[in-house]
N, C-alpha and C positions, 0 to 999 in steps of 0.2 A: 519659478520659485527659487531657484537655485542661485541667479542674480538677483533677487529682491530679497532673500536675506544680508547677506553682507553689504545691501544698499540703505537697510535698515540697523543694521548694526550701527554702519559710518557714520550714520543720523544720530544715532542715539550717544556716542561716544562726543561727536562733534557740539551738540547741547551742553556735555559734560566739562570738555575740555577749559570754556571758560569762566566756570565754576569751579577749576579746580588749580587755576591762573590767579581768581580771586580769594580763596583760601589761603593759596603762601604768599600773600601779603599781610596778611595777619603775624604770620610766623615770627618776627622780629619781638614784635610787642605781645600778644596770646599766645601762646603757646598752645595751652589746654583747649580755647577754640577753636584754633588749627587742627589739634586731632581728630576734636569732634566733627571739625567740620568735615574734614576727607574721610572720617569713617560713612558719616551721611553720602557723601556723594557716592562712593562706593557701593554703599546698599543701594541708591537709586540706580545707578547704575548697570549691579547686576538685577536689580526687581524691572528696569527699562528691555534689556536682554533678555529674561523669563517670557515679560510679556511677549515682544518680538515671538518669541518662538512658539508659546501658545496662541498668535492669532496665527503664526502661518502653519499651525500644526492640519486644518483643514484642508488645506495646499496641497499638503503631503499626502493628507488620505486621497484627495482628488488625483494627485498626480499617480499613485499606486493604481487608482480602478482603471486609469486610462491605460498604464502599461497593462494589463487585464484585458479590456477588452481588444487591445492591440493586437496581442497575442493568441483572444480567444482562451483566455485561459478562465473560462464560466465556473469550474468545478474549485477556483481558491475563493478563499474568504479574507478579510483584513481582521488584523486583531482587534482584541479589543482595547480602548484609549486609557492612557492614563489618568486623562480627568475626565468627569464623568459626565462634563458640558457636552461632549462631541461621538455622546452613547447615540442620540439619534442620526445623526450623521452617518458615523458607520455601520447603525444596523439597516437605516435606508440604503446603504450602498450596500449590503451582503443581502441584502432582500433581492435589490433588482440584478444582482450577478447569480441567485439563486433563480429568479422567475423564467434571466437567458438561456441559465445551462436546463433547465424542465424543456423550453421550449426547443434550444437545442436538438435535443433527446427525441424530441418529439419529433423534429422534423426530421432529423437523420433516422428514425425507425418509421416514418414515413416512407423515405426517399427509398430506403434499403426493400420498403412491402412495394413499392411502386417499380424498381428496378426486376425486383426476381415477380410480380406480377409479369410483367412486358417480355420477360427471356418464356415465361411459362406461357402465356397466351398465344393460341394457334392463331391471330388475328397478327396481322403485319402490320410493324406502326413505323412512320416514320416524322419526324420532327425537326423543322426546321429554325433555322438563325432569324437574326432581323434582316438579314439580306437575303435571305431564300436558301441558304445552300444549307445542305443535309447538315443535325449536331445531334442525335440521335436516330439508329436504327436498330429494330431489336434483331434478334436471333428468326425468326418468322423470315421478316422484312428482305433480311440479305438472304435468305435461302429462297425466297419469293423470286428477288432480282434479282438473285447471282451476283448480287455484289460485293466487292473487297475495298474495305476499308473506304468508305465512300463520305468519308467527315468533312466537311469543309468546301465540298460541292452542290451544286444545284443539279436536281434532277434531270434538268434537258441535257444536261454534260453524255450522259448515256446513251439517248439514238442515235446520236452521230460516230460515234469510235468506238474501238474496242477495250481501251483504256478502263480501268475501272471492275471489269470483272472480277468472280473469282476464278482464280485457275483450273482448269481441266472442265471449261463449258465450251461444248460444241458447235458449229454455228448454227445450228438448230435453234439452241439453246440462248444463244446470245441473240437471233432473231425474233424471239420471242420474248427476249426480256426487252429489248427495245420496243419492239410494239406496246408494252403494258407499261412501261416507264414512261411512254411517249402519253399514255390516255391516263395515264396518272396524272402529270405534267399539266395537261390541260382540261383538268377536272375543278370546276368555276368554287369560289368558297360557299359554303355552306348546303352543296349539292351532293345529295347521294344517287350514281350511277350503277347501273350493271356494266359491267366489263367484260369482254370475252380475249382469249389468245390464243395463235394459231392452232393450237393441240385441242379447244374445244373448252377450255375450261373456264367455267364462268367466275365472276368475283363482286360482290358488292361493295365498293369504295366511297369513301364520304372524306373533304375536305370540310376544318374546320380552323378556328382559330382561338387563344386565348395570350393573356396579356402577362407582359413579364417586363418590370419595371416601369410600365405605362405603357410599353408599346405591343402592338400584335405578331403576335408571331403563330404561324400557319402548322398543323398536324395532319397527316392524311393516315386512315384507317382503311383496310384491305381486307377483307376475310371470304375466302373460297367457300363457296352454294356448297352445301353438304347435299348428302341423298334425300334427308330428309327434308331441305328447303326446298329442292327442286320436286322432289313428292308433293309438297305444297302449294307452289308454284305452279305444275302440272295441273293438278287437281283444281284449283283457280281459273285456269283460262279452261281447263275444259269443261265446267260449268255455264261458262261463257259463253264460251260458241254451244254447247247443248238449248243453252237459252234462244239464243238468236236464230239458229237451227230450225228449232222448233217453230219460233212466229215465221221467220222465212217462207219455210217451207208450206205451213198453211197459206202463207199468203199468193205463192206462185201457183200452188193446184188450183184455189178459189179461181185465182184470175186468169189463170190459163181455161179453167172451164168456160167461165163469164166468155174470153174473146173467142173461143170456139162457136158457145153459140152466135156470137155477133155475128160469125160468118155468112148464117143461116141467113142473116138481112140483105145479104148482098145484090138477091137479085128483086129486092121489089127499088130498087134504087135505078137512075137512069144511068146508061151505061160509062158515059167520062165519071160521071162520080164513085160510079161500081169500083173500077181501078183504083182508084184514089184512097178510096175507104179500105179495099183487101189490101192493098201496100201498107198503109198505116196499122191495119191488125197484127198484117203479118211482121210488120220494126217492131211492133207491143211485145210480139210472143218471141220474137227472138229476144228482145232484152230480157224478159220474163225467164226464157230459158238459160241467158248469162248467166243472172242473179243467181238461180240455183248453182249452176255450176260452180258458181261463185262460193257459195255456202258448202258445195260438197267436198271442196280440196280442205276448207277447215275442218271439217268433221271428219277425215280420212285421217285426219292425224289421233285426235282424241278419238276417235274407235279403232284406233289401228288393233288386231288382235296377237294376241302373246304367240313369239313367233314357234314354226313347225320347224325342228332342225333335222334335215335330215342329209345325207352325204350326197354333196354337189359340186358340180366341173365349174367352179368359178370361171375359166378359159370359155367354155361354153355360154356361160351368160352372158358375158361381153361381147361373146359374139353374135348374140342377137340383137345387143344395143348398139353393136356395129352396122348393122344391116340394115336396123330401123332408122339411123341417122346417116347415112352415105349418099343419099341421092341430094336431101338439102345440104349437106356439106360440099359435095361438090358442083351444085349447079351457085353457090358464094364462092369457090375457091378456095376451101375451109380440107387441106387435108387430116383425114382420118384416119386411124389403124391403128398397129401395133408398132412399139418401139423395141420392146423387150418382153419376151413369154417365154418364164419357165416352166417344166415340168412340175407340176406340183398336187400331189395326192387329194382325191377329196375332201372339202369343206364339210362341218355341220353348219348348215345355212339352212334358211327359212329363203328360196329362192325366188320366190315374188317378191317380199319383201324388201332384198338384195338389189332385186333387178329395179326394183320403183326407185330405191333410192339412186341407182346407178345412173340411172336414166335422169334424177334430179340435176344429176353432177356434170355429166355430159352436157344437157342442155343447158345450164348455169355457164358453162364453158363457152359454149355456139355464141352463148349470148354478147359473152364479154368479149371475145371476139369481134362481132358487129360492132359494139358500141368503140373500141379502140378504134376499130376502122373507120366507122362515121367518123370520130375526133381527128384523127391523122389525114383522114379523105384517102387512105386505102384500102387495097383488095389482099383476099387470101385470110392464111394463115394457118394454124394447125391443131390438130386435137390428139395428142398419141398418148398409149396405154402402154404402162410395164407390170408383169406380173414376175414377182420376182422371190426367190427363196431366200429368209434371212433364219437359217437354221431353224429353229424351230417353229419361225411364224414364215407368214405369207405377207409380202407385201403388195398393195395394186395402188400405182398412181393413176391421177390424170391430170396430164401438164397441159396446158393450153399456152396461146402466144398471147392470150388478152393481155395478162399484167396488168391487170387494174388495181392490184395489191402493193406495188411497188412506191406509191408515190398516194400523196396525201394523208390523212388524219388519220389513226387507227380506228378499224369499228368494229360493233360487237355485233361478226355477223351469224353466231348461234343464237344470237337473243330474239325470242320468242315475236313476230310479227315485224321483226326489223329489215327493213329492204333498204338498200343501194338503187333499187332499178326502178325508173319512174314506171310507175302502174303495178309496182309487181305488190304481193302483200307479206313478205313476209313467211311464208311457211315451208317453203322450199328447201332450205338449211335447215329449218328446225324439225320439219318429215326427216330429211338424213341425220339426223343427230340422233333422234329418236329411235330410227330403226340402228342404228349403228351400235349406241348403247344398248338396246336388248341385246345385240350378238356379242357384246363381251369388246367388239374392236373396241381400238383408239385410232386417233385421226389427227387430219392435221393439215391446216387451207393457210397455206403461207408463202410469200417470193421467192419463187426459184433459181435458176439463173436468171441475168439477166434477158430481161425480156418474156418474163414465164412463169405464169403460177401454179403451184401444186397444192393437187389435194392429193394427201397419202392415205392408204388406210391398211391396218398393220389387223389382220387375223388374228385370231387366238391358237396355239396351236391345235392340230386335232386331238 
């Protein structure tokens, strides 16, 4: 607008000029025409000018709203017009700078309840760019993952380095956020997982997506099983298994009766068949008796009873799971024992209890062992215990040379029926999790040195 008036002016003068060429040629002979004539021109002249300026007066207000909304400046208004042609014009333009700054308002006290929502919520959220890397974490989120300043990265940047932490995290501590950053990472869109890490503690995490400018961009939600969920959860499978329990177990006495009597048949049969038929009875009743056995490690969890505490030689229980595992550790080459035993005052323990799970842990160990050794095609290896005093608590490891923790995908292996080991089902970690939280421990099944996994487990004091 600013070159189209003076482009309009030059127009309108330039119309004038030779009307005003042709006026003092009068002048000689009319005089009185000639004045009249240039007072006319004159007035067309400035009435040519007038107009000019009242058509480009909408210009003006146009060029006003766009410095406005340039600036965001939603809360001014334009005045109001001199003529009263361009009363609509301006108040549709104070309308729609009026409807911005409402909505303004509206989303900036949106933004501000969805900001201090995310710093308040005990739920860890994190939010990513259109390229993947972190552009929001709340307050949850980085004390989740022990992260510092982590804007402008993508999640997998974390299992591989120590970069990125916050300061004063241990390698415990950093071991453990990389495993959960890692199953963070590769948790598929629109899937909600349970998650577990090394210390035991479980998390429900769901990746989702929504759109921002047309394109998708990815959120992941993290919130840690309260007592209450897991009360829930508990109480869930063990209805479960109480059910299955139940038909199982009618169904193996019926049949175990049923092939007893078949026995009875055995001798009106000739005798190559007689063989053939007691072998076959007796593969029935042993499968028969799997299956239960099968049914009674589940229900050994959900009846487990609330434990007896009473003062006990921790040092002494191990050493009966010493003794009971010594002879198969070493006809494999599997040494066993002690690596470190301190002095340390009795336990309130539930000592069966203690000792089932101990014994879960040990052979969980035996086992991983073999199977590194199948994989590699070697022999040996180790199983040693330290029982150690960390002022006011107790600690007891047991490291093994398996290392099957070391290397591949992170898993959640406290969650309830989840196995690693082909045939196994499941309940083995979730028995010692079980008995572990009645006794008040904490725990913790993570990569040790290299070549070495630990399970710790940390006493309450007495």
């Amino acid at each position: 607008m600013i070159r189209l008036r003076p482009r309009l002016g030059a127009y309108v003068l330039a119309l004038h000029l030779p009307l005003f060429a042709c006026a003092a040629l009068l002048l000689p002979a009319r005089p009185l025409w000639f004045v009249g004539a240039e007072a006319l021109l004159l007035a067309s002249l400035a009435l040519g000018w007038r107009l000019v300026r009242q058509a480009l007066e909408p210009l003006g207000y146009t060029r006003r709203v766009h410095e406005l909304l340039q600036d965001q400046h939603y809360a001014s208004r334009l005045a109001a017009p001199a003529s009263s042609e361009l009363d609509g014009l301006v108040d549709t333009f104070n309308a729609m700078l009026a409807a911005l700054h409402r909505e303004r308002l509206a989303i900036g006290e949106q933004q501000g309840f969805l900001d201090r929502l995310l710093e308040a919520t005990p739920a860890a959220v994190l939010v990513f760019d259109f390229d993947g890397a972190i552009s929001l974490v709340n307050a949850s989120a980085a004390q989740l993952l022990g992260l510092d300043r982590p804007q402008g990265k993508p999640l997998s940047a974390w299992p591989d380095g120590d970069a990125g932490f916050a300061a004063g995290l241990d390698a415990r501590a950093r071991a453990r956020s990389r495993q959960l950053a890692a199953q963070l990472d590769a948790l598929p869109l629109g899937e909600a997982r349970l998650l577990a890490d090394p210390d035991g503690r479980r998390y429900r995490a769901r990746r989702g997506q929504f759109f921002d400018r047309g394109f998708a961009r990815h959120f992941l939600m993290v919130e840690e099983l309260t007592a209450e969920l897991e009360d829930s959860e508990r109480a869930t499978y063990e209805r479960l298994v109480r059910v299955l329990a139940h038909e199982v177990n009618n169904t193996v006495a019926a049949t175990g009766s049923v092939l007893d009597s078949l026995l009875f048949y055995r001798g009106q049969l000739a005798e190559p068949d007689a063989g053939d038929f007691a072998t076959a009875i007796v593969a029935v009743k042993r499968r028969n008796k799997s299956l239960g056995e099968f049914i009674e490690r589940f229900t050994k969890v959900v009846r487990m009873p609330p434990p007896e505490l009473k003062p006990a030689d921790v040092k002494a229980v191990v050493d009966d799971i010493l003794r009971l595992n010594r002879e198969q550790c070493s006809s494999r080459g599997i040494v066993l024992g002690w690596h470190r035993c301190d002095q340390v005052a009795p336990l309130a323990l539930d000592a069966q209890l203690i000792e089932q799970a101990l014994l879960n842990i040990v052979k969980n160990a035996i086992e991983a062992i073999d199977e590194a050794n199948a994989a590699r095609g070697a022999a040996g290896g180790f199983v040693r215990l330290e029982l150690t005093a960390e002022g006011r608590r107790v600690r007891l490891s047991v490291v093994d040379s398996g290392d099957l923790l070391a290397s591949g995908p992170a898993r959640p292996l406290f969650t309830p029926f989840f196995t690693t080991r082909k045939g196994g089902q499941g309940i083995g970690l979730m028995f010692v999790r079980e008995v572990l939280q009645r006794h008040g421990c904490t725990y913790s099944l993570a990569p040790g040195a290299p070549g070495e996994t630990r399970f710790d487990i940390w006493f309450p004091a007495p």
